[in-house]
C-alpha positions as CSV (number, residue, x, y, z in Angstrom):
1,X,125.9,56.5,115.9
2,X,122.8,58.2,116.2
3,X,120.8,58.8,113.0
4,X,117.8,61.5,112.7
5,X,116.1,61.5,109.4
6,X,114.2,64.8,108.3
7,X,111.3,64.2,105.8
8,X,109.2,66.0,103.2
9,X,106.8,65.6,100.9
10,X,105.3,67.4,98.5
11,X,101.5,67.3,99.9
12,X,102.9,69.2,103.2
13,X,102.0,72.7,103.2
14,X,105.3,74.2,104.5
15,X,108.5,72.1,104.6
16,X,108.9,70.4,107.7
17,X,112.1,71.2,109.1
18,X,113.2,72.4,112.4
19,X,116.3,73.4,114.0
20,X,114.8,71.0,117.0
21,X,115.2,68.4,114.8
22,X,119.2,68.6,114.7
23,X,120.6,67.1,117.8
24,X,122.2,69.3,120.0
25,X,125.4,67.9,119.9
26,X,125.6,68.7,116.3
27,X,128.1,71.7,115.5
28,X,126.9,75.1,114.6
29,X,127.3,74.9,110.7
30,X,125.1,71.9,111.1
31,X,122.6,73.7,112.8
32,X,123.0,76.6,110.4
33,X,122.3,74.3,107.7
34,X,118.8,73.7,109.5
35,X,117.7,77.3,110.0
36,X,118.9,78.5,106.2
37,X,117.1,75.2,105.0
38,X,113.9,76.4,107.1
39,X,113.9,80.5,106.4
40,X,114.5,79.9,102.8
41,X,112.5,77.0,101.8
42,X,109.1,77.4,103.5
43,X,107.1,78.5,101.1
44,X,103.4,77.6,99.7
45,X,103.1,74.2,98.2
46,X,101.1,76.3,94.8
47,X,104.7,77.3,94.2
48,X,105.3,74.4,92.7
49,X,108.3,74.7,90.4
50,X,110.0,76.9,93.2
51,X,109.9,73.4,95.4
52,X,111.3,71.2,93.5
53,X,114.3,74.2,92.7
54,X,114.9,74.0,96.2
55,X,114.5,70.3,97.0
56,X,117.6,70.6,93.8
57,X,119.5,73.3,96.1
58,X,119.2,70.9,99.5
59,X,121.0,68.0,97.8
60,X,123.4,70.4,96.6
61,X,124.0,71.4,100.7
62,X,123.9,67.7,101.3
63,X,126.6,67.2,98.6
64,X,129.1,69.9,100.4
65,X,128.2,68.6,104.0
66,X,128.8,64.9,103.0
67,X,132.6,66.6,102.1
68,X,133.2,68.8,104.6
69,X,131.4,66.7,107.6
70,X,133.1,63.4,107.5
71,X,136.4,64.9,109.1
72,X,135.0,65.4,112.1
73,X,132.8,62.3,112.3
74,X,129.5,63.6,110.9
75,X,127.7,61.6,107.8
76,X,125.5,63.3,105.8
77,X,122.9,61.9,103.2
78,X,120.1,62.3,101.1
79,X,117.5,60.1,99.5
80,X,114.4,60.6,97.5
81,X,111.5,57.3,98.1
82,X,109.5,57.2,94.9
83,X,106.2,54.9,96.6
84,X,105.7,58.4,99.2
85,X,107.0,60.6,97.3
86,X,109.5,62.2,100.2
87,X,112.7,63.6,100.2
88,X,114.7,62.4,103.2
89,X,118.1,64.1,104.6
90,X,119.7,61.8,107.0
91,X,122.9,63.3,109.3
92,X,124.5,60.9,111.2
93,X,126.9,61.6,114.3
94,X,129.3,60.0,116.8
95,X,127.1,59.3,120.1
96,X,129.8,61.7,122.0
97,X,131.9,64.2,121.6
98,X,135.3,63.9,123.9
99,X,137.2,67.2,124.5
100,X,140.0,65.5,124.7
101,X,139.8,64.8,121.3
102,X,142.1,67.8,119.5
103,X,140.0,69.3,116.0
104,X,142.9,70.5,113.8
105,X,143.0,73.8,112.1
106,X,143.2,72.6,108.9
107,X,139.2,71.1,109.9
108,X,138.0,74.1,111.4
109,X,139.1,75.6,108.3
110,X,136.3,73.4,106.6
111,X,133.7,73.7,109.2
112,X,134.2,77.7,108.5
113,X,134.1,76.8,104.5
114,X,131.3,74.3,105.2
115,X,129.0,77.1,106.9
116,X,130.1,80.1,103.9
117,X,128.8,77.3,101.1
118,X,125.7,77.3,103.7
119,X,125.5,80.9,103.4
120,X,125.8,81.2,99.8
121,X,123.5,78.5,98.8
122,X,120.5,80.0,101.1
123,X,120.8,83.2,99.7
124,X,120.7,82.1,96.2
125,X,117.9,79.9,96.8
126,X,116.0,82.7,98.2
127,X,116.7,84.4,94.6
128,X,115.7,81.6,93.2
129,X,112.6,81.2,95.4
130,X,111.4,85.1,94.5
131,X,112.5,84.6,90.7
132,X,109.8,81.8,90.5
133,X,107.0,83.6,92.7
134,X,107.4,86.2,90.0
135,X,107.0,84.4,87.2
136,X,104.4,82.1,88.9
137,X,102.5,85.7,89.4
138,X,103.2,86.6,85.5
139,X,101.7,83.1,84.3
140,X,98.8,83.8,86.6
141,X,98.3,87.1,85.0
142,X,98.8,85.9,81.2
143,X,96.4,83.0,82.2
144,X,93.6,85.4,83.1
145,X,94.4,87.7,80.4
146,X,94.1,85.2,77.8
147,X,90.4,83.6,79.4
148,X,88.9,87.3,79.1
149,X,90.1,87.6,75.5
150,X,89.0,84.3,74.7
151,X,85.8,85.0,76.5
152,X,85.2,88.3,74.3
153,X,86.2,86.5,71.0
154,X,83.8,83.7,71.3
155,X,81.3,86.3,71.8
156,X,81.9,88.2,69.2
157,X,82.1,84.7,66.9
158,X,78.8,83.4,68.3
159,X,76.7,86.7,67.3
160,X,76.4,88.3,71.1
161,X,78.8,90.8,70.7
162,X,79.0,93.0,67.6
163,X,82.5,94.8,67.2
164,X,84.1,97.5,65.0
165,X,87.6,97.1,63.0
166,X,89.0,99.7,65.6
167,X,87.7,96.9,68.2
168,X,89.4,93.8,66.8
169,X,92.7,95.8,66.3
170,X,92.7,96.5,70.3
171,X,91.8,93.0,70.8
172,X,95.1,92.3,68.4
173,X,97.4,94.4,70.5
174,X,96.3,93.1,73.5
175,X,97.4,89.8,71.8
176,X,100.6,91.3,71.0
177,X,101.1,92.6,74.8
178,X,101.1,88.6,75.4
179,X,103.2,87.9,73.5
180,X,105.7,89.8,74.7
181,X,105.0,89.1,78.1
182,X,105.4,84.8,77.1
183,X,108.5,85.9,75.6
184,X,110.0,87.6,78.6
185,X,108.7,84.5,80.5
186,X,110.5,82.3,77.9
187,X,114.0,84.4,78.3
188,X,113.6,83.9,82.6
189,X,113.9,79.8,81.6
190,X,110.3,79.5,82.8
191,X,109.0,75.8,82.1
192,X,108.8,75.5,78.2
193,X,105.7,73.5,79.2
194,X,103.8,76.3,80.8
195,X,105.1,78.6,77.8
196,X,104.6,75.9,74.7
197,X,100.9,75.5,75.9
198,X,100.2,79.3,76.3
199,X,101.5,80.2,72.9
200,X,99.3,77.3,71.8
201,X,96.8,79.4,73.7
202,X,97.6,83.0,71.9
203,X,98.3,80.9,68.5
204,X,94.3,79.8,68.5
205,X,93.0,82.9,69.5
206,X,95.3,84.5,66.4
207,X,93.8,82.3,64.1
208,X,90.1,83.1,65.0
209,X,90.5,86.6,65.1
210,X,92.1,86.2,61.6
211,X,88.8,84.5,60.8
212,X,86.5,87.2,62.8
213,X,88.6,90.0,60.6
214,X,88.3,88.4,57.5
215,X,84.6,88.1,57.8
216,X,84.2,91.4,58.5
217,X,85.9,92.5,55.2
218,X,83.3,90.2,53.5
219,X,79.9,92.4,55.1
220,X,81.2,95.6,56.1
221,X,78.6,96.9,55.3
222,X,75.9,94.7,56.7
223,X,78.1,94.4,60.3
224,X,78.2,98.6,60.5
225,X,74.6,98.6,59.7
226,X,74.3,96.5,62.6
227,X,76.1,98.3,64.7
228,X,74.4,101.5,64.2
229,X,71.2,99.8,65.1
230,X,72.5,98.6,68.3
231,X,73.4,102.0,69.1
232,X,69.9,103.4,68.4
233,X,68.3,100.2,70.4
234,X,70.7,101.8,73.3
235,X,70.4,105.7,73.1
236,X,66.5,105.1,73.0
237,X,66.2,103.0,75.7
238,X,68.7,105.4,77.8
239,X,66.5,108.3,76.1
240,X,62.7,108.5,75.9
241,X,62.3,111.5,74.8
242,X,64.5,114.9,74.8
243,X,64.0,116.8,77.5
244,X,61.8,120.6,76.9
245,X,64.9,121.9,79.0
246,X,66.8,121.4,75.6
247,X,64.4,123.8,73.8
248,X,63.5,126.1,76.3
249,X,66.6,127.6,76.4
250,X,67.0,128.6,72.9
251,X,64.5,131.2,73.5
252,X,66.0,132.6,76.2
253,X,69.9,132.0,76.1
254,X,72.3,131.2,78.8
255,X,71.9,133.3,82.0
256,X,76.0,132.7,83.2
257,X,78.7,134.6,82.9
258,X,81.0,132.9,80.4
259,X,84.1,135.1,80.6
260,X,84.1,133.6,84.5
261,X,86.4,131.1,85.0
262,X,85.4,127.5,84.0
263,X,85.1,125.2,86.9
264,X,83.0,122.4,85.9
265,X,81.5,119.9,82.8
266,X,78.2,118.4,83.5
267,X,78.0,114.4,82.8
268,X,76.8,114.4,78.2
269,X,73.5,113.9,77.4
270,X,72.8,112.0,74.6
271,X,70.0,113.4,71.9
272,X,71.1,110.6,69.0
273,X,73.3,108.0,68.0
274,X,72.1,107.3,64.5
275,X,74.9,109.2,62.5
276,X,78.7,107.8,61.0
277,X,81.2,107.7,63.6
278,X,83.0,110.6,62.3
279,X,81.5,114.4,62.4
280,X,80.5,117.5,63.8
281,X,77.3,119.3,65.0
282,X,76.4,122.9,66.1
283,X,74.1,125.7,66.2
284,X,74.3,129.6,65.1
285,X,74.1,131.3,68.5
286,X,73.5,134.5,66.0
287,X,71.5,133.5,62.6
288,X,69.1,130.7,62.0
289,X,69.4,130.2,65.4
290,X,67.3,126.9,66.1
291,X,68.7,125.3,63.3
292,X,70.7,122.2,64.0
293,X,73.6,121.6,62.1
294,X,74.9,118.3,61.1
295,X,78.4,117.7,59.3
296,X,79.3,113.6,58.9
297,X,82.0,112.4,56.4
298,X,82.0,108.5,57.1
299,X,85.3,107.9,55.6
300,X,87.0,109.4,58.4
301,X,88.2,112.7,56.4
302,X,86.1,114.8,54.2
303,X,82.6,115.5,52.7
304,X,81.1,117.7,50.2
305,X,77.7,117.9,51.9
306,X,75.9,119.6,55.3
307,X,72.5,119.0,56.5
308,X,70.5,121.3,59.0
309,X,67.4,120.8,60.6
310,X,64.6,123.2,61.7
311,X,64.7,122.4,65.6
312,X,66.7,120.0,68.1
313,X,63.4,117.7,68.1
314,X,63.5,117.3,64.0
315,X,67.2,116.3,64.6
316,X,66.4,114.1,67.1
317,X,63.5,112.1,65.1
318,X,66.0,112.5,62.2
319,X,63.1,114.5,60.5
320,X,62.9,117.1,57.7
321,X,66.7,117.3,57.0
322,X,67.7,119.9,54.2
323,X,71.1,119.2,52.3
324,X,73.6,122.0,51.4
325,X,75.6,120.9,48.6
326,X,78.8,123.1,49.2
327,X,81.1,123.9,46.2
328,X,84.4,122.1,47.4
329,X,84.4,119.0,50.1
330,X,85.2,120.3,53.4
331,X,88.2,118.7,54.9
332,X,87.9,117.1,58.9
333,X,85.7,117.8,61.6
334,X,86.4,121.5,62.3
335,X,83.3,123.4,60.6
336,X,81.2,125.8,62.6
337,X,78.1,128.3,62.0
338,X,78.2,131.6,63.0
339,X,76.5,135.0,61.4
340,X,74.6,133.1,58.5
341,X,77.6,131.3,57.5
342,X,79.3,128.0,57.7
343,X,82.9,127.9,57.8
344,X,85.3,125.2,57.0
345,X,88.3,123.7,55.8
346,X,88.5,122.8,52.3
347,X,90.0,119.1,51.1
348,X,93.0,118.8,50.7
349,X,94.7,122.1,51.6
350,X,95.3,124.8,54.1
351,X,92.5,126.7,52.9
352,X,89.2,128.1,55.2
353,X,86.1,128.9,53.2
354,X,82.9,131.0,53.9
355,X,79.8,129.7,53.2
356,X,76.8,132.2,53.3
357,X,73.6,130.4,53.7
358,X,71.6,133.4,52.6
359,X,72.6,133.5,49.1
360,X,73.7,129.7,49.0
361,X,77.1,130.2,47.7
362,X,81.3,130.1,48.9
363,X,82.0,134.0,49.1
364,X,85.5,133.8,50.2
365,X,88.3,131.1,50.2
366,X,91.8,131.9,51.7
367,X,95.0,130.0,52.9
368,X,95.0,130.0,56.5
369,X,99.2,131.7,56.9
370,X,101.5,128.5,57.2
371,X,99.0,126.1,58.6
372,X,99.8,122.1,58.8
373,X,97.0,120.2,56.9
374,X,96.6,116.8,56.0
375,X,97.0,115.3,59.4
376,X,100.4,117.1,59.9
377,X,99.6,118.4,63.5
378,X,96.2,116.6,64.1
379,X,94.5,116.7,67.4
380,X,95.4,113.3,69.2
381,X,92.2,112.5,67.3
382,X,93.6,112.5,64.3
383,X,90.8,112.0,61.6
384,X,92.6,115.6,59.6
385,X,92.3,118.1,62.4
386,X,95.0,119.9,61.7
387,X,92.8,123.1,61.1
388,X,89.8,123.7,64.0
389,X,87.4,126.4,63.1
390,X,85.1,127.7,66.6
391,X,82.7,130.9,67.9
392,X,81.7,132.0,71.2
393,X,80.5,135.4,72.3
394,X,83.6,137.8,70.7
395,X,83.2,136.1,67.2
396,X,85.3,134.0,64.7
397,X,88.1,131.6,65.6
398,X,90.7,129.1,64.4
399,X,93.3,126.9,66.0
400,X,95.9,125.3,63.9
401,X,99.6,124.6,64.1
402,X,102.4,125.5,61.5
403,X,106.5,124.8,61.1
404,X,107.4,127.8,62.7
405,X,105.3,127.3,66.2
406,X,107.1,123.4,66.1
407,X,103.9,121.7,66.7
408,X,102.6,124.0,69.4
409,X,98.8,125.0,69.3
410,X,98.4,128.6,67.8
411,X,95.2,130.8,68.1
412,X,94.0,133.1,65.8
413,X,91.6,135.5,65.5
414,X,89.8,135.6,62.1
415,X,87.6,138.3,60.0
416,X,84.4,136.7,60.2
417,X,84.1,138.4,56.6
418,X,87.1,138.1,54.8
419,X,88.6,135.2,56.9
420,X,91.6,137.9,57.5
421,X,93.6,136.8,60.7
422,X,93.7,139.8,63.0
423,X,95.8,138.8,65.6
424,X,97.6,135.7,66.6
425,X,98.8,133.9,70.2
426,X,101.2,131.0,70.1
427,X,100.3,128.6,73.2
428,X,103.3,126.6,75.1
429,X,100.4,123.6,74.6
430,X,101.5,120.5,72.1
431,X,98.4,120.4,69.6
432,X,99.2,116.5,69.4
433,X,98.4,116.7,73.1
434,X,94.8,117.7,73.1
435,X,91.6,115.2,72.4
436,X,89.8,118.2,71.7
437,X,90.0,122.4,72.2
438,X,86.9,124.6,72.3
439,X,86.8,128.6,72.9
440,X,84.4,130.7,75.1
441,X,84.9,134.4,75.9
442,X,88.2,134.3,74.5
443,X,89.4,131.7,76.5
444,X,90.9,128.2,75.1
445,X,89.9,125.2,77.1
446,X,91.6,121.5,75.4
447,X,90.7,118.1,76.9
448,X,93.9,115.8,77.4
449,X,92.2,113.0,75.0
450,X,89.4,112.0,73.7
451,X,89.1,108.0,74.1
452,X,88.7,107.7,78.0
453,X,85.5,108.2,80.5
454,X,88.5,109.8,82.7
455,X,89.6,112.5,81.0
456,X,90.2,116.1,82.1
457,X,89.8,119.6,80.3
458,X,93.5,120.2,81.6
459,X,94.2,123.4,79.8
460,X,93.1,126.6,79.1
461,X,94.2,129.9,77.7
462,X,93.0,133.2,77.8
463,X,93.8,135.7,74.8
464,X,92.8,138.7,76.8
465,X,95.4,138.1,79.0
466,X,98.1,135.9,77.3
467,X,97.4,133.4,80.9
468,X,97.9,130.1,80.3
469,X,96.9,127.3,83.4
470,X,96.8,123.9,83.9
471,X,93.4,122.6,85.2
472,X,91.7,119.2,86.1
473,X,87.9,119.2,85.5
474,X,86.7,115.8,84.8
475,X,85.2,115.0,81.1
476,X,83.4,112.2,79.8
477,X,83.7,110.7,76.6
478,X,81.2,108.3,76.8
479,X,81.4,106.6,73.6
480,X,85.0,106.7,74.0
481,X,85.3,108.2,70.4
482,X,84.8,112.3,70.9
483,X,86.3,113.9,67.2
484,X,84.6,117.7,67.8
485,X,83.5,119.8,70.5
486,X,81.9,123.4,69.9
487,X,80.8,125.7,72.2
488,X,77.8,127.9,71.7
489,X,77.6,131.3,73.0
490,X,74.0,131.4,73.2
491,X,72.7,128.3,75.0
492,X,76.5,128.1,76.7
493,X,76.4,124.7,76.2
494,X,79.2,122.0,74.4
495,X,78.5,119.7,71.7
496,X,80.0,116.7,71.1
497,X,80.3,114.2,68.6
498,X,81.0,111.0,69.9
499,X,81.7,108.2,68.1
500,X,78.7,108.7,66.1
501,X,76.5,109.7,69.1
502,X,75.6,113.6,69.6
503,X,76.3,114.8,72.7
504,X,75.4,118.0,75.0
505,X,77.3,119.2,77.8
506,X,77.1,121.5,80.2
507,X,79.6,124.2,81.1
508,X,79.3,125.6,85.1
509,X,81.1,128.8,85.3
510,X,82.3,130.4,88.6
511,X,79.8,132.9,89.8
């Protein structure tokens, strides 16, 4: 008989076997076995658990060639030598062959069952082989997944990086992403080693964010503190001192023509980051005009109290600030100055006010039609946008969203005296779809969020002409937190308020 053994272990960086190493006397299915063995099982030795599936799946073969072989004088076997760790598959084989000597049908009919089995076993352990790649690819990902949001929690629990509640809670749902992800990698029969000492993994990190949470509901007060002072420490080191460009143009206004079509947002500039994360700020392009209005209400919904300041640079050094005590609390983020007044939403209802600053009292206070409120058809935002007050060169706007328009964005034109709406568009625009809307020239323009440094002004439309388009001009949120935008007619520039930063943008129309 002659004997050929074929060898592998586990150190070898592809499996070692060759159809040359068959002898050629060997039938075909024999020889078939060889080549499935060699296209299906070479693979890299980091693959570990997909190895030792397929060293499983060629003592299965070995099993069904040890049956099927010995009728026609072939001896198949398989051994596994603990001391070198190889597996070794050992055909043995009549030295010749005689023609004379007749093969029944009923063994060809096994050599042809032998060589199906073949078939079928190579292609499931090529399934098997892909099934593990993936979820050796998964593990790798979960693996460097959990390092970085170990890597950030231990910052953040050894003093170097100071976070925010809405901070931890991502941190959480990236947890939570994990999670599901193990579990998936649990359900696919992946080893319950791998899995067991990951969720050991997720389990610890759980437990110190638990701890990180709980100690910031201790010192809230003391860790926002904190944080605003970072911030400042930042925006003056990004920002000496304002630039005169900022103040130059109030005495002579913008020199473009705004009702041109809006093709480009400059990169913000930041003039402070020393206010509450939530808020609004703005100018009078008419009245007062080098006054700087500031509207914050840190508990993310409503305030009774404005502040304005006698120029950008007194805003800037936080200096000189005079407080208007306004005679209801105004309600979200949506107030504006225009003509000597401030207008606003009042708490807790569908109400717009006028303010006039002149005679320091609320003139007129009416329901605005059918308007949502109360975070019923917010901006994406949220933070009680239902109801946006805005100016630009034609006068006094709102956009809102009622029952009857189904949660689409609606535009109104207002009465800058009696808040009267004279004349109403209804957009084909979700309102729960834009980060933020501002108007210039009559024309709507919403950004598509308000959390990204990738996001577009992706909409606009124009009341003149009932045109609606989609656009894609690139906008920053640089803070990652924009709750207002206003336009100003005069210096035909945006302001944001971003995350507690104050932010100026500005608008290129097409000449």
């Amino acid at each position: 008989m002659q004997r050929r053994s074929l060898t592998h272990a586990p150190d070898d960086p592809y499996f070692p076997l060759k159809e040359s190493d068959v002898p050629s006397k060997f039938p075909s299915g024999v020889k078939k076995l060889a080549r499935s063995i060699n296209s299906k099982m070479s693979f890299r030795k980091d693959t570990q658990g997909s190895y030792w599936l397929g060293i499983v799946v060629l003592f299965s073969i070995i099993s069904v060639a040890r049956s099927q072989g010995t009728d026609v004088g072939f001896t198949v076997s398989g051994t596994h030598n603990n001391f070198t760790n190889e597996c070794v598959c050992t055909v043995e084989a009549p030295e010749t062959l005689q023609c004379s000597k007749v093969v029944n049908s009923a063994t060809l009919n096994r050599i042809t069952v032998l060589q199906s089995q073949v078939s079928a076993l190579s292609i499931s352990v090529n399934a098997q082989v892909t099934l593990s790649v993936s979820q050796t690819l998964s593990i790798e990902e979960l693996t460097a997944r959990m390092a970085t949001t170990i890597e950030t929690l231990e910052r953040i629990d050894s003093g170097v990086l100071i976070v925010s509640r809405p901070e931890l809670v991502q941190i959480r749902n990236e947890i939570a992403d994990m999670e599901q992800l193990l579990a998936a990698l649990q359900s696919n029969h992946t080893s319950s080693v791998v899995v067991n000492a990951l969720k050991a993994e997720i389990d610890n990190v759980t437990i110190l964010l638990d701890e990180l949470e709980l100690a910031e509901n201790a010192d809230t007060s003391d860790l926002l503190a904190q944080i605003k002072n970072l911030r400042a420490k930042v925006d003056e080191c990004q920002n000496q001192e304002v630039p005169s460009s900022l103040y130059d143009l109030w005495e002579e206004g913008g020199t473009q023509d705004s009702c041109a079509n809006l093709v480009g947002v400059s990169l913000p500039y930041t003039v402070t980051g020393l206010r509450s994360i939530y808020g609004a700020w703005f100018r009078d392009p008419i009245k007062f005009q080098r006054r700087v209005y500031s509207f914050e209400f840190p508990n993310g919904r409503h305030n009774q109290y404005v502040s304005f300041y006698d120029s950008l640079k007194d805003y800037h050094d936080n200096a000189g600030a005079t407080s208007i005590r306004l005679p209801d609390s105004a309600q979200g983020a949506g107030m504006i100055a225009f003509n000597g007044s401030i207008y606003y939403n009042v708490y807790n209802s569908r109400n717009i006010a006028r303010y006039e600053l002149i005679s320091n009292q609320r003139v007129v206070t009416v329901p605005l039609d059918t308007a949502n409120y109360n975070n019923e058809r917010p901006y994406r935002s949220a933070q009680y946008s239902d109801i946006d007050l805005l100016a630009d060169e034609l006068g006094l706007w709102v956009i809102y969203s009622n029952v009857a328009a189904n949660g689409f964005i609606l535009i109104s034109k207002l009465d800058q005296l009696t808040l009267e709406i004279l004349e109403t568009w209804q957009t084909n625009y979700p309102k729960s779809a834009a980060g933020n809307c501002f108007i210039a020239c009559g024309v709507v323009y919403c950004t598509n969020g308000f959390d990204s440094h990738i996001n577009k002004i992706n909409y606009r439309f124009d009341t003149k002409t009932e045109e609606e388009a989609f656009l894609n001009i690139p906008f920053d949120n640089k803070f990652l937190k924009t709750y207002s935008l206003n336009y100003n007619a005069r210096d035909q520039k945006l302001y944001g308020w971003d995350n507690g930063h104050q932010m100026i943008y500005d608008l290129i129309f097409s000449a």
